[in-house]
C-alpha positions in Angstrom: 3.2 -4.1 -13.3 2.9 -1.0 -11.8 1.4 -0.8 -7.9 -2.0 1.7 -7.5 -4.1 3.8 -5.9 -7.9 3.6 -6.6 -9.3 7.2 -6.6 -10.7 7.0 -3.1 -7.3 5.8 -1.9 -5.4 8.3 -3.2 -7.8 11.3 -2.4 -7.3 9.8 1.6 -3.2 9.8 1.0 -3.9 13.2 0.0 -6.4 15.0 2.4 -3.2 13.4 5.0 -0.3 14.2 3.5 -1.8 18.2 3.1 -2.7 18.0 7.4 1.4 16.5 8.3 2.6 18.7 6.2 5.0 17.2 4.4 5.7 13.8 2.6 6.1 13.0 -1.5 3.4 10.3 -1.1 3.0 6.8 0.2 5.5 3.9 0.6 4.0 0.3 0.4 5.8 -2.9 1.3 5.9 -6.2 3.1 7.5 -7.5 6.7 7.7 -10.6 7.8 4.7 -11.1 10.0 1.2 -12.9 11.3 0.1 -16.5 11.0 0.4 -16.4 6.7 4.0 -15.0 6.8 3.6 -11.7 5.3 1.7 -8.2 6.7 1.4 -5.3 4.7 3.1 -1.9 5.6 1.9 2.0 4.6 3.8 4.9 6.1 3.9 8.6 4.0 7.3 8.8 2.3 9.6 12.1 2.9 12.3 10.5 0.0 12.5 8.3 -2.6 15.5 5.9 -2.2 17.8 4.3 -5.1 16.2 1.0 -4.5 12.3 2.6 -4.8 10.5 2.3 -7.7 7.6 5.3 -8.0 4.2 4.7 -9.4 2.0 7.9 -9.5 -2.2 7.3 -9.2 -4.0 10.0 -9.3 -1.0 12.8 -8.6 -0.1 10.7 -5.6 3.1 9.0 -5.8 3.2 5.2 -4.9 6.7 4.3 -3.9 8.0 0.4 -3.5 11.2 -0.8 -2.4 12.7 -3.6 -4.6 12.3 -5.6 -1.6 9.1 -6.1 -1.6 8.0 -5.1 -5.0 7.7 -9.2 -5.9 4.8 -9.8 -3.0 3.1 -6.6 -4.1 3.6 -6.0 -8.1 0.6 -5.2 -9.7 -1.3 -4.7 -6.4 -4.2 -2.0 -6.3 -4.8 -0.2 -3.2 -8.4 1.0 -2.2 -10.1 2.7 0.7 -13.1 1.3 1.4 -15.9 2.5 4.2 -18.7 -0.5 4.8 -20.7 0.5 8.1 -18.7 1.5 11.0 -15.4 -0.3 9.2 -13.3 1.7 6.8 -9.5 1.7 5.5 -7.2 0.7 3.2 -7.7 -2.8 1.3 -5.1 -4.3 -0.5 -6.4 -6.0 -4.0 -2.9 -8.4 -4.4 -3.0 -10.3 -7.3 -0.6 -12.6 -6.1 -2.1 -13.4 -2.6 -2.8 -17.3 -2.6 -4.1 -17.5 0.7 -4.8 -14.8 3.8 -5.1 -15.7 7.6 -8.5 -15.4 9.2 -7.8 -12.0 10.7 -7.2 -10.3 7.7 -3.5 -9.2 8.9 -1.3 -11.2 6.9 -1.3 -13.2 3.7 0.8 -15.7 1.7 2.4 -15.5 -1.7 
């Protein structure tokens, strides 16, 4: 399944990508981290490796490494603003449980 931007998502990844500069789009993946196992990671991509696969949502290009492609596949990423909170929130449809920060999760 393919990994997405919501509209809201990827009209932030692009207002940010236009002030740096530069930058094909945004690379997702995982790291080993937090009290679950697993944090998410987002940096702006300059290049698109042979292990990436590329996803494009709304003329942004979404770009995973095969890596972690089986934590994230068929994930949906939104940017969400709720009072004084806002950024990205990962909707991971193979999350089966998330620490109580919010920093991590298990698949």
């Amino acid at each position: 399944m393919p990994v997405t931007l919501t509209e809201a998502a990827a009209r932030h990844v692009r207002k940010y990508l236009e002030r740096r500069g530069k930058g094909i789009g945004l690379r997702l993946g995982v790291k080993t981290s937090g009290c679950s196992g697993m944090a998410y990671k987002l940096e702006f991509a300059d290049a698109i490796n042979e292990d990436d696969k590329v996803w494009e949502s709304f003329d942004v290009k979404v770009i995973v490494d095969e890596k972690s492609l089986p934590y994230i596949d068929g994930t949906e990423l939104d940017y969400t603003r709720e009072g004084l909170q806002e950024g990205f929130r990962f909707n991971n449809p193979n999350e089966t449980s998330r620490c109580g920060c919010g920093e991590s999760f298990h698949v």
